[in-house]
TORROSE-693181 format. One record per residue: residue in one letter; z, y, x of N, C-alpha, C in turn. Coordinates in steps of 0.2 Angstrom, whole numbers, padded with zeros to 4 digits, always signed. Last residue first. Layout:
<atoms>
AZYXZYXZYX;...
</atoms>
This chain:
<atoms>
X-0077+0043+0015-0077+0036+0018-0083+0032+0017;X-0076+0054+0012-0079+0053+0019-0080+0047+0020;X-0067+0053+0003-0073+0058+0001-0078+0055+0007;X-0054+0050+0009-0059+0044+0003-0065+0048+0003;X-0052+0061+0015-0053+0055+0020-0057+0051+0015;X-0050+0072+0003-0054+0072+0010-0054+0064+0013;X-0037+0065+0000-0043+0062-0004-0049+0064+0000;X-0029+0066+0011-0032+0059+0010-0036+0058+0006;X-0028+0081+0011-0032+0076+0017-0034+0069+0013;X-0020+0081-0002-0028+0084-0002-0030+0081+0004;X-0007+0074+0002-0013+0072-0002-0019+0075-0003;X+0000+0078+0009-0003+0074+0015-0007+0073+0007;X+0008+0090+0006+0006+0090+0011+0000+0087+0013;X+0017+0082-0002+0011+0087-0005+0007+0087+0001;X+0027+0071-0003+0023+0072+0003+0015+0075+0000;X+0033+0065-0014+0034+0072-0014+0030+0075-0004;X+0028+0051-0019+0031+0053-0012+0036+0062-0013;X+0018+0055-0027+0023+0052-0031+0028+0053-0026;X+0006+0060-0017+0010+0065-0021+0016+0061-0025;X+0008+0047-0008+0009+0057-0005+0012+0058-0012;X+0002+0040-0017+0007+0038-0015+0010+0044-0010;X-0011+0046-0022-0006+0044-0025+0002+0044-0025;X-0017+0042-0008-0015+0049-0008-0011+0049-0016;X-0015+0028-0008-0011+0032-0003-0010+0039-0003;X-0027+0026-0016-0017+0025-0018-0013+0029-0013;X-0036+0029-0011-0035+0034-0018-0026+0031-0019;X-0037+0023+0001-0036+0031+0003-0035+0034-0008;X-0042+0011-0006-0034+0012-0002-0032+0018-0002;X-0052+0014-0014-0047+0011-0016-0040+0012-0012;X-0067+0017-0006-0062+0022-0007-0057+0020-0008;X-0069+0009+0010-0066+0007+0005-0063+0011+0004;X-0071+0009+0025-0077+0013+0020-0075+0010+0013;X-0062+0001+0030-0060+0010+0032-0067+0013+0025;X-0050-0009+0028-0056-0010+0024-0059-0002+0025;X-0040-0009+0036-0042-0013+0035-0050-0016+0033;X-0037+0007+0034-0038+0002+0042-0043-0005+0040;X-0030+0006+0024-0036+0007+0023-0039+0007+0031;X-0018-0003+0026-0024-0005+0022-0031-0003+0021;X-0012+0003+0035-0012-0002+0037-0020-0006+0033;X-0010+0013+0025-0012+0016+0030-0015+0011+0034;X+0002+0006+0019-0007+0010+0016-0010+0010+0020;X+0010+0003+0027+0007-0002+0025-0001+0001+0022;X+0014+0014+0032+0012+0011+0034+0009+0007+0035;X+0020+0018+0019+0015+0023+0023+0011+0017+0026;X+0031+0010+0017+0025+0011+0014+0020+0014+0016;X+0039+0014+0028+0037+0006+0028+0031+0007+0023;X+0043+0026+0026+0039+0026+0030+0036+0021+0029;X+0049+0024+0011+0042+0028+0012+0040+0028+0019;X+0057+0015+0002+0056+0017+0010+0051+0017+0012;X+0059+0016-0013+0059+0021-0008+0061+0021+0000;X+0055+0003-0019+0061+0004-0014+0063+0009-0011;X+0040+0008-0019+0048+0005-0026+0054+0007-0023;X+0038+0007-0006+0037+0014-0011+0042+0014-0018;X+0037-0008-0004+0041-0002-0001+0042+0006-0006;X+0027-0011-0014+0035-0014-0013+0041-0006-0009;X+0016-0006-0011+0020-0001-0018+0026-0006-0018;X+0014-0011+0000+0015-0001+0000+0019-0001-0005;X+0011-0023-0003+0017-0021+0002+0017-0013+0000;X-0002-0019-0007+0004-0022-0014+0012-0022-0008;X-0010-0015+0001-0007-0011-0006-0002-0013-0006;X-0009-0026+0010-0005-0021+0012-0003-0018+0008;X-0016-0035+0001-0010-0036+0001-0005-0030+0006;X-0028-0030+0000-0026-0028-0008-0018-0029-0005;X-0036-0031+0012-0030-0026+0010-0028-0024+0006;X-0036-0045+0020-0036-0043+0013-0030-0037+0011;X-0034-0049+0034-0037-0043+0034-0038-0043+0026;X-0024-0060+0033-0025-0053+0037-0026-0047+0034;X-0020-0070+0025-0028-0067+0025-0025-0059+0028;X-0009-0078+0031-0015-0082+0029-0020-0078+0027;X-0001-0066+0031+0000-0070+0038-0006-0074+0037;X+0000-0060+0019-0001-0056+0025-0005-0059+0030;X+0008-0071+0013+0000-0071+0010-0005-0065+0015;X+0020-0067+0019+0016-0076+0020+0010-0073+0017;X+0023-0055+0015+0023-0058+0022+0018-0064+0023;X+0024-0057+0000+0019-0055+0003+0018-0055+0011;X+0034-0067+0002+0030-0067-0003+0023-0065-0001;X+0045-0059+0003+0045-0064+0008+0038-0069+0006;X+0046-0048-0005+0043-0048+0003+0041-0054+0004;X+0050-0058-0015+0040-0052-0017+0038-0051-0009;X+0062-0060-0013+0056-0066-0013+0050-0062-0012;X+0067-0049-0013+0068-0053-0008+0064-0055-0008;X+0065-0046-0027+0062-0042-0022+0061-0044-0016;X+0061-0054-0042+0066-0054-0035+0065-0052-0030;X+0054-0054-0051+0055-0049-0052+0062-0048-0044;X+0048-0067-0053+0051-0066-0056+0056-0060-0056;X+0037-0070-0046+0043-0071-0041+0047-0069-0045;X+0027-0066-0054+0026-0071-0052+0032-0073-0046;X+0030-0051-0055+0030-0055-0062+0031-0064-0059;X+0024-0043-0044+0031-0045-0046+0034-0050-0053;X+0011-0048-0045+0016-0052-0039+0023-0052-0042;X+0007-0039-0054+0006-0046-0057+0012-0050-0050;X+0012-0026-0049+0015-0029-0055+0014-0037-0056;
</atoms>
């Protein structure tokens, strides 16, 4: 929300936005988050996947990632993949 607010809600800009902020802190996986829930807005569920996925890679003993991604299954309609992923936060 706070990114969308700060680019005044222009979507083009939010990627192009979080791209750059991607590029200058790598490894900060608030920004995959916040790429996930761009994608997942947009319903282009793989590019969001991936970025989740991307995030808790980032950070693996960080339950945060794994609790939006399995959020992001069930909001998805991807039931399938949300009991594993709170199993995976559970372990982390």
């Amino acid at each position: 929300r706070g990114l969308g607010r700060l680019v005044g809600r222009n979507w083009f800009h939010l990627a192009e936005t979080l791209d750059e902020a991607i590029a200058a802190n790598p490894d900060a996986y608030e920004l995959y988050i916040s790429k996930g829930n761009y994608f997942a807005q947009r319903k282009q569920y793989g590019e969001a996947e991936k970025a989740y996925l991307t995030a808790i890679a980032k950070d693996p003993e960080n339950i945060w990632p794994y609790l939006v991604a399995a959020a992001f299954y069930d909001a998805a309609g991807f039931k399938d993949k949300v009991i594993p992923m709170f199993q995976q936060a559970l372990d982390a």
